[in-house]
N, C-alpha and C positions, 0 to 999 in steps of 0.2 A: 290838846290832842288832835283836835280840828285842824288848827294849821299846819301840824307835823304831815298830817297824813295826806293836806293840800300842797305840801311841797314834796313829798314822796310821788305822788301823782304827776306833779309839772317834772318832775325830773326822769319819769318814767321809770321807777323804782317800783313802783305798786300801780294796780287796774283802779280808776276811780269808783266810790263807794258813797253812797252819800247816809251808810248807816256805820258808826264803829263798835255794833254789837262783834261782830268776828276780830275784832282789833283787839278786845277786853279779855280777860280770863274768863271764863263762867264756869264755878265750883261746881256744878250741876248741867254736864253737857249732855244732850239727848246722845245717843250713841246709833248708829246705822251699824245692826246687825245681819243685813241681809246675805249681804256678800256673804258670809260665816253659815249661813243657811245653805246657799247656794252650793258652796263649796262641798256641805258635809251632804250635800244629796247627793254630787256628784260623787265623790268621792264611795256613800254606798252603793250607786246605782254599777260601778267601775268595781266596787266587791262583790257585789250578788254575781257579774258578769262573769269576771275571775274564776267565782266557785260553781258556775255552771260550766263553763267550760273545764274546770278540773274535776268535774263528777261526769263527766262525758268523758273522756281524755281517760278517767279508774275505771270506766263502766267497758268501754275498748280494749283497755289492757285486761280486765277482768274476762270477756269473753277471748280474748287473743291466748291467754293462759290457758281456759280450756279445751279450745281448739289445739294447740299445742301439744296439752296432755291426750286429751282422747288421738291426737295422729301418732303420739310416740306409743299410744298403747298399741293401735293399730298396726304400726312397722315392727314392733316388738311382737306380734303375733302372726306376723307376715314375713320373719325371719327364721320365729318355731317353725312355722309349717317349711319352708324351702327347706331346712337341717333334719326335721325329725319325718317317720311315716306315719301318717296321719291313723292307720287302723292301728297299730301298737304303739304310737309315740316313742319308739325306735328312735336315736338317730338314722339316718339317712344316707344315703352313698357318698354324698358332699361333704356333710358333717366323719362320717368315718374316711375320708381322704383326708380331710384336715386334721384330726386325731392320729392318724399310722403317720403322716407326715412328721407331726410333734413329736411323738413316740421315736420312731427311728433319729431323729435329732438327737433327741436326749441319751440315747442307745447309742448313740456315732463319740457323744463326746464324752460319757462315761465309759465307754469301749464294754458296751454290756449286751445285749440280744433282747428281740422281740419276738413274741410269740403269737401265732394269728391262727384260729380256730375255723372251720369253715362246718356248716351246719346247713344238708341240704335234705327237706322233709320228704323223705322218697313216697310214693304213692299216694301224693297230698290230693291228687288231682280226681282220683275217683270218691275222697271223700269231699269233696263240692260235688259233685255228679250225682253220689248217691244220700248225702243228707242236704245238698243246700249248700249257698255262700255263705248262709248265716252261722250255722255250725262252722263251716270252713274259717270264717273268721276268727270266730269263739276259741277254734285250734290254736288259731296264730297267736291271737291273744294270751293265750294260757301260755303257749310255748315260748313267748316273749317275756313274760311274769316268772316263769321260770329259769329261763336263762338267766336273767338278771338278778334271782337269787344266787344262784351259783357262782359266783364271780367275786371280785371284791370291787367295792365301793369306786375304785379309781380305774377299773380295766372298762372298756367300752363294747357294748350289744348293739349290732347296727342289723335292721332287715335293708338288705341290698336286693330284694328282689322276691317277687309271689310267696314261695317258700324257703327261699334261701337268707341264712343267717350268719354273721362273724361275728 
């Protein structure tokens, strides 16, 4: 085996050696596990990494959702007030323009009629003067709860103005 592996060497087939334990089989090889070490630390250290930036990444979409929600409640509450009257939650002169508009639509292409009621609280004014705005309110309010019993479900109650109602 000695001169094989001295004429491997002069032939520049193999690096010279002057031991042929690595030449031999050995049924019992120490094995170098390190690299497999190495490997699998990197390999958690590149997963713990992963899942911190994916729990940062849900915790942003997390707050981004309720930011979200709390502004669409907001613009939803910010479109109540522009449509309705804030002391009888009436719709509003905007909201009843867009209503008679639809109305008369649907009245053009069924060829059928609208009907529009006009409600103006005569002598409202001395009663602010002689009980208070706050009674005066209390008026509108009732007369607001009432109109809207009178009506059916689908005809519209707008305060367009101090004491005036359609």
């Amino acid at each position: 085996w000695q001169r094989i592996a001295d004429v491997y060497t002069k032939m520049g087939m193999m690096q010279s050696t002057r031991s042929l334990d690595a030449f031999f089989y050995d049924p019992n090889p120490v094995t170098d596990l390190s690299w497999l070490y190495r490997s699998l630390m990197a390999a958690m250290l590149l997963l713990a990494a992963v899942g911190g930036v994916a729990l940062y990444i849900l915790r942003i979409n997390r707050k981004l959702q309720f930011s979200l929600t709390e502004l669409k409640t907001v613009e939803e509450a910010m479109e109540h007030m522009a449509m309705h009257d804030p002391l009888t939650n009436l719709p509003s002169r905007r909201l009843l323009d867009d209503r008679m508009h639809q109305a008369l639509t649907v009245a053009k292409r069924n060829n059928t009629q609208v009907a529009l009621m006009y409600l103006d609280l005569n002598q409202f004014k001395p009663v602010n003067d002689s009980f208070g705005h706050a009674v005066g309110d209390q008026l509108l309010q009732q007369t607001a709860v009432r109109l809207v019993e009178c009506v059916r479900e689908s005809d519209t109650v707008a305060r367009i103005g101090g004491d005036e109602f359609i």
